[in-house]
PDB file with one MODEL, atoms N, CA, C and O in Angstrom:
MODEL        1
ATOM      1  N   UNK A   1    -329.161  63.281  40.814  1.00  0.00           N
ATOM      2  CA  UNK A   1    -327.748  63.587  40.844  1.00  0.00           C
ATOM      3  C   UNK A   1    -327.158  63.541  39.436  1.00  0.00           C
ATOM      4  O   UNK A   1    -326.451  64.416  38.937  1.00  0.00           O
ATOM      5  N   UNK A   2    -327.581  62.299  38.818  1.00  0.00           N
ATOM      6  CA  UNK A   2    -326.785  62.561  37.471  1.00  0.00           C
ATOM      7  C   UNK A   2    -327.542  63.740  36.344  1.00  0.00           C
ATOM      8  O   UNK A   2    -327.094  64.024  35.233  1.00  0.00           O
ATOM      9  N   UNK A   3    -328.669  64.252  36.916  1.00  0.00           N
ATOM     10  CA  UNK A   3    -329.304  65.086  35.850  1.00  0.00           C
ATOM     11  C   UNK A   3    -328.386  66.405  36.304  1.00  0.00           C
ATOM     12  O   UNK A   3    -327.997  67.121  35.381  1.00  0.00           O
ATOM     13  N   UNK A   4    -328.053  66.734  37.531  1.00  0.00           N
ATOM     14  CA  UNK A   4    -326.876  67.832  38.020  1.00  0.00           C
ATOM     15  C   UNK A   4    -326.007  67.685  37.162  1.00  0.00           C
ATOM     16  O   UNK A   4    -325.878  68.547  36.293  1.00  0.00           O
ATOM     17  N   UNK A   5    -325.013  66.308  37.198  1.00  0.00           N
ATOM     18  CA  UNK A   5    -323.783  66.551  36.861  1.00  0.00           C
ATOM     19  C   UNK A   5    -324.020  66.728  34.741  1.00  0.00           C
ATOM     20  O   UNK A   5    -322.997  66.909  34.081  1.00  0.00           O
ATOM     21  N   UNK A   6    -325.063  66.661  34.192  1.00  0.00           N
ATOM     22  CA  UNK A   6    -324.935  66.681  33.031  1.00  0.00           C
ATOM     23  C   UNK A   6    -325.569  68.125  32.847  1.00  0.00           C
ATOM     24  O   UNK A   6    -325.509  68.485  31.671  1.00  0.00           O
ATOM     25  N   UNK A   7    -326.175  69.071  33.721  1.00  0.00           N
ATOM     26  CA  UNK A   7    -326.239  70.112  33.835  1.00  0.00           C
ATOM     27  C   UNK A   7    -324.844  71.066  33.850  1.00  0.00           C
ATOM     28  O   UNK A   7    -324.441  71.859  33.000  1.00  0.00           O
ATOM     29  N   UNK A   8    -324.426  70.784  34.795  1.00  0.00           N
ATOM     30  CA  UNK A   8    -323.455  71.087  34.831  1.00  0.00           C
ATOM     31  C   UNK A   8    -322.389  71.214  33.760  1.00  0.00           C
ATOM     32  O   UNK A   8    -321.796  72.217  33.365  1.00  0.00           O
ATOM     33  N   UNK A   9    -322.301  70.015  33.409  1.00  0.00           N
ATOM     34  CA  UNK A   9    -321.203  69.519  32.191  1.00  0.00           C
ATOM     35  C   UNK A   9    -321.433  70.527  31.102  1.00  0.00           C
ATOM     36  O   UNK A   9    -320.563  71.257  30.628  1.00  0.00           O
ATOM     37  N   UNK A  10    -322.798  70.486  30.730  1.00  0.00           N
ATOM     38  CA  UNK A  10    -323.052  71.431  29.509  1.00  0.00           C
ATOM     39  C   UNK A  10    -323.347  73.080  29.889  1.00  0.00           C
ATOM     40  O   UNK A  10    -323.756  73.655  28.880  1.00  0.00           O
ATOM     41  N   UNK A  11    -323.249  73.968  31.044  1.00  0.00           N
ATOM     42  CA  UNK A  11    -322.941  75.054  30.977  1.00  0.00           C
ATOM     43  C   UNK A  11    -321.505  75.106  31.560  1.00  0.00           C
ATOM     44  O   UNK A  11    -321.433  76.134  32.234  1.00  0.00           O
ATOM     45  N   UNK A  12    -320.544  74.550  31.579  1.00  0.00           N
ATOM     46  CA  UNK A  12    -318.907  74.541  32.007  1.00  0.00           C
ATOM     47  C   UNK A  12    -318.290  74.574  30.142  1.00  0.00           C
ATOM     48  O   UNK A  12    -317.434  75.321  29.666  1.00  0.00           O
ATOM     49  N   UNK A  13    -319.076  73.514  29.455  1.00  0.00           N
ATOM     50  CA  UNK A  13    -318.788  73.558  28.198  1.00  0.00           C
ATOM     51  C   UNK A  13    -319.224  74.675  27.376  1.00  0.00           C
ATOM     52  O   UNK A  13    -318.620  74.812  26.313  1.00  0.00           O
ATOM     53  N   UNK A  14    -319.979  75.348  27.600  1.00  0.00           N
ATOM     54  CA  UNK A  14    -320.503  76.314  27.299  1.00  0.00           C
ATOM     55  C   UNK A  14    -319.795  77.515  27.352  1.00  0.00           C
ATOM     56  O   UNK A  14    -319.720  78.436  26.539  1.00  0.00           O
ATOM     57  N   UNK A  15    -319.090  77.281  28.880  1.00  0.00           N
ATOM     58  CA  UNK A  15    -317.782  78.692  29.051  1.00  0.00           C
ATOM     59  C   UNK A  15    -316.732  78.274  28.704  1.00  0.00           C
ATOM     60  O   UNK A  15    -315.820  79.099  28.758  1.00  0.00           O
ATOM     61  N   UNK A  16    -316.427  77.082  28.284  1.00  0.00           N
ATOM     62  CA  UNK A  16    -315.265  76.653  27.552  1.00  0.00           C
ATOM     63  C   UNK A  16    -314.912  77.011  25.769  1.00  0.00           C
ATOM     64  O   UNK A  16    -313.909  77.033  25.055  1.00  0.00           O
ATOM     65  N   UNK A  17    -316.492  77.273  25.596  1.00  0.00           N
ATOM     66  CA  UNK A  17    -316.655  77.291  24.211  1.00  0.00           C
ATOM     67  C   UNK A  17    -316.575  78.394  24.153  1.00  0.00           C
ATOM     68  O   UNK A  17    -315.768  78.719  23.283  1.00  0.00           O
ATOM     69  N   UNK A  18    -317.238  79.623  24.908  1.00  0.00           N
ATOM     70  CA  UNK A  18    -316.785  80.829  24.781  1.00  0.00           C
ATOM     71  C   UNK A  18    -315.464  81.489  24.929  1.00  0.00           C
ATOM     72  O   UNK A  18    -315.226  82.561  24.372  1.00  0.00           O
ATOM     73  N   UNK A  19    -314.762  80.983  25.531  1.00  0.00           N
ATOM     74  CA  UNK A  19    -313.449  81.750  25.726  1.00  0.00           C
ATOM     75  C   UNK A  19    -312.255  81.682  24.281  1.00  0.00           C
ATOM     76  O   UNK A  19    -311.150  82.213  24.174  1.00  0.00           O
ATOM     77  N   UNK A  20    -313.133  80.683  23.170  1.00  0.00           N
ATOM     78  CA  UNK A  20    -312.250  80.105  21.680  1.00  0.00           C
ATOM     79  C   UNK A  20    -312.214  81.839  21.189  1.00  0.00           C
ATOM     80  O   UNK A  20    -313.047  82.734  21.047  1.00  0.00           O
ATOM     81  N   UNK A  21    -310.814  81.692  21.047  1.00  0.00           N
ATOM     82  CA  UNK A  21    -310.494  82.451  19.662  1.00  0.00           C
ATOM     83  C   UNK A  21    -310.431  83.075  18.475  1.00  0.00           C
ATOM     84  O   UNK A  21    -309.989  84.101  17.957  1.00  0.00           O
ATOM     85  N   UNK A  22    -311.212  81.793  18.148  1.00  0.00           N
ATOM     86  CA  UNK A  22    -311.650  81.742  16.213  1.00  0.00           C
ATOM     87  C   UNK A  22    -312.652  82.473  16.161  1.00  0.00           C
ATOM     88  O   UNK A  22    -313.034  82.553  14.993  1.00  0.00           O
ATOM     89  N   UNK A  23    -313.321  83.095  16.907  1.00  0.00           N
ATOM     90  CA  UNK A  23    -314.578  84.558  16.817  1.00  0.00           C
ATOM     91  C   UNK A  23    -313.990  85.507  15.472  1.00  0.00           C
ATOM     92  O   UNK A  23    -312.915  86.102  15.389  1.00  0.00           O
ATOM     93  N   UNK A  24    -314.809  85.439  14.735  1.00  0.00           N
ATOM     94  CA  UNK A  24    -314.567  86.636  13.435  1.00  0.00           C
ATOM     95  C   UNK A  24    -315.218  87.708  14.061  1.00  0.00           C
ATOM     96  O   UNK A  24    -314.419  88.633  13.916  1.00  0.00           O
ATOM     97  N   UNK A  25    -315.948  88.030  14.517  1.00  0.00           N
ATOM     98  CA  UNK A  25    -316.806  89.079  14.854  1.00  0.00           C
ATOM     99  C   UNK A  25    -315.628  89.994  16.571  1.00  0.00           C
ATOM    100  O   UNK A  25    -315.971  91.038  17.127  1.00  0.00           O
ATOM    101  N   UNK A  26    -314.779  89.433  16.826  1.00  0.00           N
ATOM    102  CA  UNK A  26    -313.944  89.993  18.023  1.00  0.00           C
ATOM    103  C   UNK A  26    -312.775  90.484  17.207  1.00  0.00           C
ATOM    104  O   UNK A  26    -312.146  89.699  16.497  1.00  0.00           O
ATOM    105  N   UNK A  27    -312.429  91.925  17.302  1.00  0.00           N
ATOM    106  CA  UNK A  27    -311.323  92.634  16.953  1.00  0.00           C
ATOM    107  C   UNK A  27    -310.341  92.856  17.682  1.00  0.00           C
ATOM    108  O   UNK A  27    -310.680  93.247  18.799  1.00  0.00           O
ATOM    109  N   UNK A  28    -308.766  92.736  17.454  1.00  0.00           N
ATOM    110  CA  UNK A  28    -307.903  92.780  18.391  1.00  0.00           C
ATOM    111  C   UNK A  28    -307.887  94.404  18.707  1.00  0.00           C
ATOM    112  O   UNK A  28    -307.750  94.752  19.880  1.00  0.00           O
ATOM    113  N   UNK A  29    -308.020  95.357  17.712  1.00  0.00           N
ATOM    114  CA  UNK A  29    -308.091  96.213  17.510  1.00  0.00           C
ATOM    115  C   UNK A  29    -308.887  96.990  17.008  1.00  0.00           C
ATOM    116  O   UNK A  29    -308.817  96.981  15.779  1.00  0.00           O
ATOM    117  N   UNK A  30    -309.890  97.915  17.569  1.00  0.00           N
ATOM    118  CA  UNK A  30    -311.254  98.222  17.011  1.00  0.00           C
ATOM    119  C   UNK A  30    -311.159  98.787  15.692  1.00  0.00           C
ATOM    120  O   UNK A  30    -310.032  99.204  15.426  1.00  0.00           O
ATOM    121  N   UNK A  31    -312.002  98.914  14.817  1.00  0.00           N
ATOM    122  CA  UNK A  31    -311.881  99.872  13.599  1.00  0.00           C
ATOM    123  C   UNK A  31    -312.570 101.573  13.791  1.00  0.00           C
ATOM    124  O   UNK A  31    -313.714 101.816  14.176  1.00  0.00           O
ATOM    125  N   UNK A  32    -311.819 102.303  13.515  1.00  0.00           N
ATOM    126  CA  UNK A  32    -312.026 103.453  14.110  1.00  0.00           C
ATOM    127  C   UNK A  32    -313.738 103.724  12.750  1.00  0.00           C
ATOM    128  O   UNK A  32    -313.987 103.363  11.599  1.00  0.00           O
ATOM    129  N   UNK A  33    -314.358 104.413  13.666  1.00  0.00           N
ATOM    130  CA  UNK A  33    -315.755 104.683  12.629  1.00  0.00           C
ATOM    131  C   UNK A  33    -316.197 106.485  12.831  1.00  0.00           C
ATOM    132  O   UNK A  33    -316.175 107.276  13.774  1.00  0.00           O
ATOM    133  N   UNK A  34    -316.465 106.528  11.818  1.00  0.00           N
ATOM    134  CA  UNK A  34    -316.545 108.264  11.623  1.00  0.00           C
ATOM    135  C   UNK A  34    -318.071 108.219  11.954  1.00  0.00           C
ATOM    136  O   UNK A  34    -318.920 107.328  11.931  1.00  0.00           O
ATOM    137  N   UNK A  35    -318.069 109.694  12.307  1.00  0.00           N
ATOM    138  CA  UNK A  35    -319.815 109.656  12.431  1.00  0.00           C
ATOM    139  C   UNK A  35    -320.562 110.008  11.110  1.00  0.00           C
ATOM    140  O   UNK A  35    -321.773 110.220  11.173  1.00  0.00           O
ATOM    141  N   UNK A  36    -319.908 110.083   9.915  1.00  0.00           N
ATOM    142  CA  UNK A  36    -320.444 109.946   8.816  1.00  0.00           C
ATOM    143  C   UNK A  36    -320.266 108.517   8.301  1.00  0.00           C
ATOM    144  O   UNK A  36    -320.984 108.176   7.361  1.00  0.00           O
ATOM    145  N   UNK A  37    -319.703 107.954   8.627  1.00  0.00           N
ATOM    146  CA  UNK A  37    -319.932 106.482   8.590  1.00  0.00           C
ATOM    147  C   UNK A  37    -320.828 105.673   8.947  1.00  0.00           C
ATOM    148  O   UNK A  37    -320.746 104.534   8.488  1.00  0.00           O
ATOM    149  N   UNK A  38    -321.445 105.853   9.452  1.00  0.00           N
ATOM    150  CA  UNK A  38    -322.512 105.099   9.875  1.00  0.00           C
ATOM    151  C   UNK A  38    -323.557 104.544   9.133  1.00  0.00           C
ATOM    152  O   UNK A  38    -324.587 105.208   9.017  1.00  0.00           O
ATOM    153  N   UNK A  39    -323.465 103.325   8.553  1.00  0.00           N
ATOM    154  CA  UNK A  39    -324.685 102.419   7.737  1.00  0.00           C
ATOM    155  C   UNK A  39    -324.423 101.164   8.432  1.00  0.00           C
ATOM    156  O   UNK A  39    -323.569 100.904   9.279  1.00  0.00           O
ATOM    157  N   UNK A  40    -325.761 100.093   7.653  1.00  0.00           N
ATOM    158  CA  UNK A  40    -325.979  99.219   7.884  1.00  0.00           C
ATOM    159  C   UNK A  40    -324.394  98.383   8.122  1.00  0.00           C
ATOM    160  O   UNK A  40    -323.976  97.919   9.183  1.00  0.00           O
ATOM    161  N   UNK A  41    -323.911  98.377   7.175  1.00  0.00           N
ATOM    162  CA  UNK A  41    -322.519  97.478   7.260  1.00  0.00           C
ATOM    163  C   UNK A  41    -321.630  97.875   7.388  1.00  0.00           C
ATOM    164  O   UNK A  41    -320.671  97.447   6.745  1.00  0.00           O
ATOM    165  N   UNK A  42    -321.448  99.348   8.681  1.00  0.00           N
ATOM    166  CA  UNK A  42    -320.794  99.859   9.872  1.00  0.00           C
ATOM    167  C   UNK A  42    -321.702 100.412  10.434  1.00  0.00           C
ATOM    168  O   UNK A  42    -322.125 101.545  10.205  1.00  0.00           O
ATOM    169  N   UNK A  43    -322.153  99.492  11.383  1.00  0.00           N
ATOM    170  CA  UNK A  43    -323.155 100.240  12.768  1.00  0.00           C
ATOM    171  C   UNK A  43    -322.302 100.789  13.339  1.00  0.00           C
ATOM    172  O   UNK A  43    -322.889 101.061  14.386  1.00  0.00           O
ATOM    173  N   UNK A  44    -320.873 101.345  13.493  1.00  0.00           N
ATOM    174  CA  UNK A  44    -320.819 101.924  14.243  1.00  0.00           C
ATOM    175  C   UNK A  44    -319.709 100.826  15.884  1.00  0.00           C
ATOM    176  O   UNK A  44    -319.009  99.813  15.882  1.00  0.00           O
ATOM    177  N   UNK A  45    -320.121 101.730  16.882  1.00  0.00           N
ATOM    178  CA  UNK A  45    -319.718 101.208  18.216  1.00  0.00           C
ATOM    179  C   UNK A  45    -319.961  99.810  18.250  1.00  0.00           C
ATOM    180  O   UNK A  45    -321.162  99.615  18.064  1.00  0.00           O
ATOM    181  N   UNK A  46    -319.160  98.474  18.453  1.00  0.00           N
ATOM    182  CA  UNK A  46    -319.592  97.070  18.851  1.00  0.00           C
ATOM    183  C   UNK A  46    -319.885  96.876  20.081  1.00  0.00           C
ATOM    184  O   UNK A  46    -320.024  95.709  20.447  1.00  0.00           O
ATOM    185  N   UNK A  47    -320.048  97.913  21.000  1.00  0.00           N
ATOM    186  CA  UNK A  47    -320.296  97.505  22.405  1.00  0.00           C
ATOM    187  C   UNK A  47    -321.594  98.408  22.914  1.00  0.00           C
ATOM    188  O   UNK A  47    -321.398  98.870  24.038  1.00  0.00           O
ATOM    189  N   UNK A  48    -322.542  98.669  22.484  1.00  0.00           N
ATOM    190  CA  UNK A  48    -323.574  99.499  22.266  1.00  0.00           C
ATOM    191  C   UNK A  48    -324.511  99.428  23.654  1.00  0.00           C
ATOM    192  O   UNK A  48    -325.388 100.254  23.907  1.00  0.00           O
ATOM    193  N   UNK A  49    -324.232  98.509  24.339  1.00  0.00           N
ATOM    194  CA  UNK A  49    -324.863  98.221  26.020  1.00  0.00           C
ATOM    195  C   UNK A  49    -324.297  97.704  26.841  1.00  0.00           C
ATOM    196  O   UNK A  49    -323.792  96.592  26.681  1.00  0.00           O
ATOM    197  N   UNK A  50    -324.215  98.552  28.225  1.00  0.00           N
ATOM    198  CA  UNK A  50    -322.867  97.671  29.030  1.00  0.00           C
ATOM    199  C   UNK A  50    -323.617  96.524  29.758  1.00  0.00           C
ATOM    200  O   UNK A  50    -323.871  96.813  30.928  1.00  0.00           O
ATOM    201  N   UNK A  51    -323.920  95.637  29.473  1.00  0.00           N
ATOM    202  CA  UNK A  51    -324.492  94.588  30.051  1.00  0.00           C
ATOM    203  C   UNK A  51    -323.389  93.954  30.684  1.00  0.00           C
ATOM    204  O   UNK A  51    -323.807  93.452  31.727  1.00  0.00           O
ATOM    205  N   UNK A  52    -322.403  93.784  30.562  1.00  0.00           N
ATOM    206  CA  UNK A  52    -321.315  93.591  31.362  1.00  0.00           C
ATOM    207  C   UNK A  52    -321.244  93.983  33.146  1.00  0.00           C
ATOM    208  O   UNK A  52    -320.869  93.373  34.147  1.00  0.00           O
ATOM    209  N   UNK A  53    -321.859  95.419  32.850  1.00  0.00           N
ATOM    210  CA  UNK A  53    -321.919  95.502  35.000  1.00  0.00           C
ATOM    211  C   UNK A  53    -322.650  95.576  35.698  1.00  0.00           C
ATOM    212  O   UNK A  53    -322.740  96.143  36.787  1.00  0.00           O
ATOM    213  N   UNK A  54    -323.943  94.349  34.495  1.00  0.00           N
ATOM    214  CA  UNK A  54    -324.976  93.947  35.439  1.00  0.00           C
ATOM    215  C   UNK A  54    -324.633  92.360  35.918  1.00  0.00           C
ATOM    216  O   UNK A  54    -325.217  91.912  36.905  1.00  0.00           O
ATOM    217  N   UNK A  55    -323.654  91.526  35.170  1.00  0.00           N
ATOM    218  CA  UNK A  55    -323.643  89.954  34.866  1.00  0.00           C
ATOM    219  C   UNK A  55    -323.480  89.586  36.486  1.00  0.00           C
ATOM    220  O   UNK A  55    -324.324  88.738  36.776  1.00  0.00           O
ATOM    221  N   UNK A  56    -322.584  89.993  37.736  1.00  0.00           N
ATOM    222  CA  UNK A  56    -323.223  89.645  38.984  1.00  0.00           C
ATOM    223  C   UNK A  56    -324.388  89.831  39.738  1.00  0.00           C
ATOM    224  O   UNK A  56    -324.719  89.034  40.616  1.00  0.00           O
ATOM    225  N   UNK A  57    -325.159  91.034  39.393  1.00  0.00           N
ATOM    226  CA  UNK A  57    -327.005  91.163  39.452  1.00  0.00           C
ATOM    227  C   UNK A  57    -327.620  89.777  38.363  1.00  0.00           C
ATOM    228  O   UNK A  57    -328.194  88.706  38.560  1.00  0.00           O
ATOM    229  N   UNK A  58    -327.441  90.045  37.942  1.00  0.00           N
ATOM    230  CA  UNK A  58    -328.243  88.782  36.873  1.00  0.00           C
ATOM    231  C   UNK A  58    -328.070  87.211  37.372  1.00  0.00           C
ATOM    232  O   UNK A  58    -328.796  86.218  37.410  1.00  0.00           O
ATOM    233  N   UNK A  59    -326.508  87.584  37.784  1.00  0.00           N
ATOM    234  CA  UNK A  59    -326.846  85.712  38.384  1.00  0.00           C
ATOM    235  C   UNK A  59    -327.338  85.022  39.900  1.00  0.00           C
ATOM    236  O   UNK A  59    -327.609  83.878  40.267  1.00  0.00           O
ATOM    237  N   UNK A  60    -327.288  86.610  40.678  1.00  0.00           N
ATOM    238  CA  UNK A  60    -327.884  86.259  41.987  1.00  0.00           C
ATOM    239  C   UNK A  60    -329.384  86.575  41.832  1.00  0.00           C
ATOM    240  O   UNK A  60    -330.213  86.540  42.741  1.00  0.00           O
ATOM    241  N   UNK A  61    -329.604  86.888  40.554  1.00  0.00           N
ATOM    242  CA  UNK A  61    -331.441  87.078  40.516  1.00  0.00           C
ATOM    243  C   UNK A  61    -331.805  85.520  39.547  1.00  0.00           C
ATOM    244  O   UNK A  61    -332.912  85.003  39.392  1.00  0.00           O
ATOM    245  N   UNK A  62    -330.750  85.147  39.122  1.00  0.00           N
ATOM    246  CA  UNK A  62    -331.252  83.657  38.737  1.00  0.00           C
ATOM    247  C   UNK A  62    -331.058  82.510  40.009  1.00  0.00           C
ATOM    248  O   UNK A  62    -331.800  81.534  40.114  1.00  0.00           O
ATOM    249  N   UNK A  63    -330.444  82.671  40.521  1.00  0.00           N
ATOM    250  CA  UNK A  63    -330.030  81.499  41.622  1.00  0.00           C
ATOM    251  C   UNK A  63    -331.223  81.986  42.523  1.00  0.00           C
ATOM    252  O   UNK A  63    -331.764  81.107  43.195  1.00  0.00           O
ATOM    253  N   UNK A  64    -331.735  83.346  42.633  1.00  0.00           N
ATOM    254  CA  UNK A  64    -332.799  83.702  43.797  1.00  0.00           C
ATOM    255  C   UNK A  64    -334.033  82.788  42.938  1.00  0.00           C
ATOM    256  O   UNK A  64    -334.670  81.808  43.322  1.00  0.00           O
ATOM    257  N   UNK A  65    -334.081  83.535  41.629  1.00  0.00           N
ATOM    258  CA  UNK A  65    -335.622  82.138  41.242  1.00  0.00           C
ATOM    259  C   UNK A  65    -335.509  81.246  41.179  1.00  0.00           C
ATOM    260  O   UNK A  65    -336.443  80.483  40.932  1.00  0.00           O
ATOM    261  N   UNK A  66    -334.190  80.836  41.388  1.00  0.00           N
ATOM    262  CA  UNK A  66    -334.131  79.111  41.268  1.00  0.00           C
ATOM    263  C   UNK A  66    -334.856  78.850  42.774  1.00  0.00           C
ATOM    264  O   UNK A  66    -335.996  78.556  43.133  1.00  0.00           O
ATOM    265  N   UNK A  67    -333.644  79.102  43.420  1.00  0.00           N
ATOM    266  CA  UNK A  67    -334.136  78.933  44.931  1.00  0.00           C
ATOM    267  C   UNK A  67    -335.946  79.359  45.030  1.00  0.00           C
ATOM    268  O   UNK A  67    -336.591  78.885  45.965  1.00  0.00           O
ATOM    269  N   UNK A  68    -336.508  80.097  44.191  1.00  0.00           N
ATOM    270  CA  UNK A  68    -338.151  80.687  44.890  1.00  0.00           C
ATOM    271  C   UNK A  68    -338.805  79.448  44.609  1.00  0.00           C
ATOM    272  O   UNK A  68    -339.511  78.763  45.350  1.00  0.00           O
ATOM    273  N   UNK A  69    -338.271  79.171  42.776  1.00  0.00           N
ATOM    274  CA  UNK A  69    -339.317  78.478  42.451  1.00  0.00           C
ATOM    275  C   UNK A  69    -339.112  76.565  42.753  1.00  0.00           C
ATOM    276  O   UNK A  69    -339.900  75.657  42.486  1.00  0.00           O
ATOM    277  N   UNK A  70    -337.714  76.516  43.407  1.00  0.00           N
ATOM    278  CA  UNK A  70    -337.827  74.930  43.967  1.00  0.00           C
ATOM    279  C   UNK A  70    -338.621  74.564  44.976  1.00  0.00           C
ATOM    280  O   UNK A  70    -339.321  73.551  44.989  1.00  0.00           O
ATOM    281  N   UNK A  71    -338.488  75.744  46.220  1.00  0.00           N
ATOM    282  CA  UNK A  71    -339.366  75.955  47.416  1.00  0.00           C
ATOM    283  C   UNK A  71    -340.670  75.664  47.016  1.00  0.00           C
ATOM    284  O   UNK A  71    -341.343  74.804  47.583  1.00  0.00           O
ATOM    285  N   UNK A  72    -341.175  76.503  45.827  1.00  0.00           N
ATOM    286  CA  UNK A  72    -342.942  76.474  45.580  1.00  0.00           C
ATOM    287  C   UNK A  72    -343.212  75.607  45.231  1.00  0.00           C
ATOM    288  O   UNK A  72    -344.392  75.268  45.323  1.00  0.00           O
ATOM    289  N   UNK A  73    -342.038  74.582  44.499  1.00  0.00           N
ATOM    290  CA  UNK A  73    -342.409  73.147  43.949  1.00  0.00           C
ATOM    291  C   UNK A  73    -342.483  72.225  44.901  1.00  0.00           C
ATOM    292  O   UNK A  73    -343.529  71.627  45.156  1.00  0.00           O
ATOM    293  N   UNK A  74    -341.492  72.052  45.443  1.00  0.00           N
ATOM    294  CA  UNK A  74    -341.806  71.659  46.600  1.00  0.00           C
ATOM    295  C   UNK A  74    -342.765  71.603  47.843  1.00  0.00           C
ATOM    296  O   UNK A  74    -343.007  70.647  48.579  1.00  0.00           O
ATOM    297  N   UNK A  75    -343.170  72.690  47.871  1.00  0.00           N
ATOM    298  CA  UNK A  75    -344.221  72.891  48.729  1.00  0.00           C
ATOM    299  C   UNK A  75    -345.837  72.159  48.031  1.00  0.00           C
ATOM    300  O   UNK A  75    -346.724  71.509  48.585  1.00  0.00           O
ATOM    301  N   UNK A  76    -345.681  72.600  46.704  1.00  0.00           N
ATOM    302  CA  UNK A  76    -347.266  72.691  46.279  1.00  0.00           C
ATOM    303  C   UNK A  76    -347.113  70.380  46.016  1.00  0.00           C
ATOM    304  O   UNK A  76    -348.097  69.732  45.659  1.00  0.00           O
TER     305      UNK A  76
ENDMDL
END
C-alpha cells in the first residue's frame, strides 16, 4: 500500500510539474516559418506528430499490460 501511494505521489507530481509555465520552448504565439527557412535552428513546424490523439489508446494499452503482466506474476 505505501509503495501505491508513493507511486502515485510521484506521477500526480509529475502532472503538476507539467502544467508550469516557465517552459521556454512553449510559444504563446507561433513564429511564422517560410519554407525557405528551414535549418537546423528553425526546424520549422513545433508540432511535427500528433501524438496527442493517440494519449487515450496509449493509456488503456498500459493499464491492459499492467493488468496482463500482474495476472502472469501472479500466476507463475
Amino acid at each position: 500500500m505505501r509503495k501505491l501511494i508513493i507511486t502515485c505521489s510521484i506521477v500526480l507530481s509529475g502532472f503538476a510539474f507539467a502544467q508550469s509555465s516557465d517552459n521556454p520552448y512553449i510559444y504563446e504565439d507561433e513564429p511564422a516559418a517560410e519554407e525557405q527557412d528551414v535549418f537546423p535552428s528553425n526546424p520549422g513546424d513545433p508540432n511535427p506528430s500528433p501524438v496527442d490523439q493517440y494519449i487515450p489508446f496509449l493509456l488503456l494499452t498500459a493499464i491492459g499490460m499492467v493488468v496482463v503482466f500482474a495476472r502472469s506474476r501472479k500466476a507463475a
